[in-house]
N, C-alpha and C positions, 0 to 999 in steps of 0.2 A: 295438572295438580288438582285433587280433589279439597275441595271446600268447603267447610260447613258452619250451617251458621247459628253463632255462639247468644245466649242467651242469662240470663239470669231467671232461674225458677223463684225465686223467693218473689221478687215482684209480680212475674206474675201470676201468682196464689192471692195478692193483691188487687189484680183488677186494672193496674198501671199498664199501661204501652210498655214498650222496653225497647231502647238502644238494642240494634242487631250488630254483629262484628264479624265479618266474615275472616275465619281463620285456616288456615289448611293444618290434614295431619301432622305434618312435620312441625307447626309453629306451636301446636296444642300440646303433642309429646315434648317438646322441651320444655315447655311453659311445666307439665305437670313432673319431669324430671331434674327441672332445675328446683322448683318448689318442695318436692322432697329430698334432695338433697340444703337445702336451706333446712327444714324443719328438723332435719336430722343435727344440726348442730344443740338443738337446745331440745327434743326430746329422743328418746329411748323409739327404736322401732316398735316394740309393742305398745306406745302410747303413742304410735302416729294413728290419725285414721283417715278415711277418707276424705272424711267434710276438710278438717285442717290441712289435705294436698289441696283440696278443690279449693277452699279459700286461699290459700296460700296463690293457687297458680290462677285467679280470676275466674274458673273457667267450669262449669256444674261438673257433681261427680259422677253422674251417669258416663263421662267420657272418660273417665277413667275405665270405663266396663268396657266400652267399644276399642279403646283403640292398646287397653293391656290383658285384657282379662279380667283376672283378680286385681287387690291389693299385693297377692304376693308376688306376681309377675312384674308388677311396677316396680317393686322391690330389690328384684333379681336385675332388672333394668339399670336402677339406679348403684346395684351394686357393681357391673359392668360400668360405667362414666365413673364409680370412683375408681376405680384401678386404673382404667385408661390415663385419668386425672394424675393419682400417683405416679403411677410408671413414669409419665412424660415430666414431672415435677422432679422425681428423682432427679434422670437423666439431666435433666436441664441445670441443674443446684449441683448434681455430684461432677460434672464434667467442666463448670464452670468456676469454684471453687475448689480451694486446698481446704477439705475438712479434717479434724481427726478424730478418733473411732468414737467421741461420747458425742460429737457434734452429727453426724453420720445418725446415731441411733433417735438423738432429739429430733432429726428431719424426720425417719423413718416414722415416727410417733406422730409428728404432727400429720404427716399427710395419712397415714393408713388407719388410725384410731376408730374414725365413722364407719368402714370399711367393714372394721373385723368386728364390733359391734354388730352391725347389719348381720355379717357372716352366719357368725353367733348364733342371733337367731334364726336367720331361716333354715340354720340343719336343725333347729327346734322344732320348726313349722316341717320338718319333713324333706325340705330341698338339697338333689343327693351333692353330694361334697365334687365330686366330676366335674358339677356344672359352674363349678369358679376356678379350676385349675387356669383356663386360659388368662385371666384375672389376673391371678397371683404370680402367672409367671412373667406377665408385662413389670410386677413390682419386683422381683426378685431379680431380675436381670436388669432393673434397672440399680437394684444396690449392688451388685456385683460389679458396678462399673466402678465403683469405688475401691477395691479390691486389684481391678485390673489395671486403675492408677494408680498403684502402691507397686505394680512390679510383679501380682501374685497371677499366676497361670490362669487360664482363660477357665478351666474346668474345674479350679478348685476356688477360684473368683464366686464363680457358679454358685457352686456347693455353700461356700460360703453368704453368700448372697440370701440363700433357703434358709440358712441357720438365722441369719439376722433375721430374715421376718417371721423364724417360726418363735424366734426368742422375743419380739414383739408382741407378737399372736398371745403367746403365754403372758408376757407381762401385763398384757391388756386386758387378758380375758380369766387369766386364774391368781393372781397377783390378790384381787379381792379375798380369794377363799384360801391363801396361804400365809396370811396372817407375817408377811414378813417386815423387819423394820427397814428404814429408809439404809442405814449400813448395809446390811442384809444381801441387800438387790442390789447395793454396789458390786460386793465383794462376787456375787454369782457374777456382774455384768466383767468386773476387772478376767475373770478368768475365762470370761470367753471374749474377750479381747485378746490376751496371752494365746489365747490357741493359731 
């Protein structure tokens, strides 16, 4: 296991000694992918930056250069641990519980929200849409198990499954620029319940 050792630059631009920490890669990349997934609860990915991961995960932001790249590859990183996150969160809540279909899409919300925000932007930033299929389809087939509880066939469970989170996807992401009322988005959601 490689190690290295962790420092604070602000001290020393001071002139102070500094506490050494020896950290390995693996303890540094969660530290800086649990930190932006923390940051992401209370800002917008375009107003994260690096200093606020690096302070967030203890750890200077030079290391974020070594051990992702960019900012946007940490990105794309942490957009992978949320879906992993969802997926397993579904599964775990839809197979353990009798939901019914408005409780089903309230879970869908809370766990995938940060997700498709993230999403959002990095096909802004240019990152091809390809590269989260494997993502979405750990979500998707994790509501689909909700589907498959109900009696309904394994491939149209499936099918079903993609429509929930693309009807997510949309609520989340164009719901702002469709100007509709709280009735509104019922009556759309009532009718794709009936389907």
């Amino acid at each position: 296991m490689i190690c290295y050792t962790i420092s604070s630059t602000s001290l020393q631009s001071k002139g102070r000694s500094l506490p050494t920490e020896k950290i390995s890669r693996v303890d540094a990349v969660e530290r800086f992918l649990n930190a932006t997934t923390i940051l992401l609860c209370s800002k917008t990915p375009s107003e994260l930056t690096l200093n606020d991961i690096a302070g967030q995960a203890e750890l200077g932001q030079h290391y974020i250069y070594r051990f992702f790249g960019t900012r946007l590859d940490l990105l794309i990183e942490v957009s992978d641990l949320l879906a992993a996150q969802a997926g397993k969160s579904l599964q775990h809540k839809i197979s353990d519980n009798e939901l019914d279909f408005a409780q089903l899409l309230e879970l869908c919300r809370s766990v995938c929200a940060r997700r498709i925000l993230l999403l959002d932007y990095m096909a802004a930033q240019g990152v091809p849409a390809e590269r989260f299929q494997e993502g979405n389809r750990l979500i998707y087939t994790g509501i689909s198990q909700f589907f498959r509880n109900s009696g309904v066939p394994t491939a149209r469970a499936l099918s079903n499954g993609v429509a929930v989170l693309a009807l997510i996807h949309a609520e989340i992401s164009l719901l702002p620029t469709l100007d509709l009322q709280t009735e509104e988005l019922s009556d759309i959601i009532s009718l794709f319940a009936a389907r």
